[in-house]
C-alpha positions in Angstrom: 10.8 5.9 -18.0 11.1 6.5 -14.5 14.1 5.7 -12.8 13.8 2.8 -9.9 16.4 3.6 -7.4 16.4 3.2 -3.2 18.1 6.1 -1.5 19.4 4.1 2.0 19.5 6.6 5.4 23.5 6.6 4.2 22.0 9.1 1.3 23.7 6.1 -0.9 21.5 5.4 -4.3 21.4 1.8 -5.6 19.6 1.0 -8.7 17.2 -2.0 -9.5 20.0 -3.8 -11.4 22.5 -3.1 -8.4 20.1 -4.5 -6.1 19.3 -7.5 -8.3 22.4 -7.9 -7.8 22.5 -8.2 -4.1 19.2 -10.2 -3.7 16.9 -7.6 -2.7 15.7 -7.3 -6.5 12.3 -9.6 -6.2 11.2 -7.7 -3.0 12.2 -4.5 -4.3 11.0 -5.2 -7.7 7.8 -5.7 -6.3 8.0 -2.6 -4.0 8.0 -0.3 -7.3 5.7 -2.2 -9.5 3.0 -2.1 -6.9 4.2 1.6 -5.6 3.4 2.7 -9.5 0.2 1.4 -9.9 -1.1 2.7 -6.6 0.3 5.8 -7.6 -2.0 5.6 -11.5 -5.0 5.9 -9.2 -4.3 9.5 -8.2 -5.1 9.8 -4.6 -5.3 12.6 -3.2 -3.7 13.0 0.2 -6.6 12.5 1.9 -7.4 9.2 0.3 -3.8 8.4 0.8 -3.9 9.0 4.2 -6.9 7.0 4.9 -5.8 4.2 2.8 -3.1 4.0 4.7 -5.1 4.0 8.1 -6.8 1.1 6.4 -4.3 -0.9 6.0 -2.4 0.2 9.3 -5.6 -0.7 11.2 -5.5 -4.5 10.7 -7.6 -6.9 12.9 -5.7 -10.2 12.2 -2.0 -8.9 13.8 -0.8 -11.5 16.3 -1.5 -10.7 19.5 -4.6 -8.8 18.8 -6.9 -8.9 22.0 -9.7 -7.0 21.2 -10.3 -7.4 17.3 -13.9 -6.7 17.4 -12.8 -2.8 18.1 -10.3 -3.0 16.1 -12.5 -4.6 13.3 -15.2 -1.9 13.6 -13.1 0.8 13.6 -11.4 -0.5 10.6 -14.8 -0.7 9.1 -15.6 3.0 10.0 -12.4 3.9 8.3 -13.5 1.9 4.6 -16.7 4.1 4.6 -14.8 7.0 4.9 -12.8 6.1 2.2 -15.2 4.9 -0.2 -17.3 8.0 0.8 -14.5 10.6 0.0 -13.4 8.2 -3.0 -17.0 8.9 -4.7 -17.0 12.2 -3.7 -13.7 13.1 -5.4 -14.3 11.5 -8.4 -18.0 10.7 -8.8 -17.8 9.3 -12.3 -15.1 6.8 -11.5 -17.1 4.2 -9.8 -14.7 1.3 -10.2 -12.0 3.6 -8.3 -12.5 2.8 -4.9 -12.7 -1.1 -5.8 -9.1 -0.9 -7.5 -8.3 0.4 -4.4 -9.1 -2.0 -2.4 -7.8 -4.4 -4.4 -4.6 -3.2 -3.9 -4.8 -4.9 -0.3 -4.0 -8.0 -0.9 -0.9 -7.0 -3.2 -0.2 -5.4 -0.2 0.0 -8.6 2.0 1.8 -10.1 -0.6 4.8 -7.6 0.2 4.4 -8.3 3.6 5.3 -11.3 3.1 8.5 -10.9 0.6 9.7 -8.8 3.0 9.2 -11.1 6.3 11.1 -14.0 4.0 14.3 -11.8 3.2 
């Protein structure tokens, strides 16, 4: 069993009961359960990195002006993913759809966090 812990910029360690305990333990419960199934798909740095332009690159921000750029180059980033996705691992075709369902678990995060 892995040990859950959040290291703060104070280098102090808290564990998951600890921050249960201070009512960060949904959001930060959360953080880890999604942080370990992202981390079962075995992306390489590569696909890490452009997963993570994926997500950074997000046409419905507020205060988006010019989301059809930002939509197509969001677009352009996908099909690099999914390209180097089947090229890494051709007989796992289902990969690049966990993936991207990982998304809107994603969101969901976003939005434990923006309530706390």
């Amino acid at each position: 069993v892995k040990e859950q812990t959040v290291t703060f910029m104070s280098r102090t360690r808290y564990g998951l009961e600890e921050l249960w305990a201070m009512g960060m333990g949904d959001l930060l419960g959360a953080m880890f359960d999604f942080s370990e199934k992202l981390s079962a798909l075995e992306l390489s740095d590569e696909e890490l990195g452009l997963f993570t332009a994926v997500v950074l690159v997000s046409a419905d921000r507020s205060g988006m002006e010019d989301t059809a750029s930002v939509e197509q180059l969001q677009e352009t980033l996908l099909r690099a993913l999914r390209a180097l996705v089947l090229k890494t691992r051709p007989a796992e075709t289902s990969r690049f759809t966990k993936l991207l369902l990982k998304l809107p678990d994603l969101r969901t995060l976003n939005n434990l966090h923006s309530e706390k």
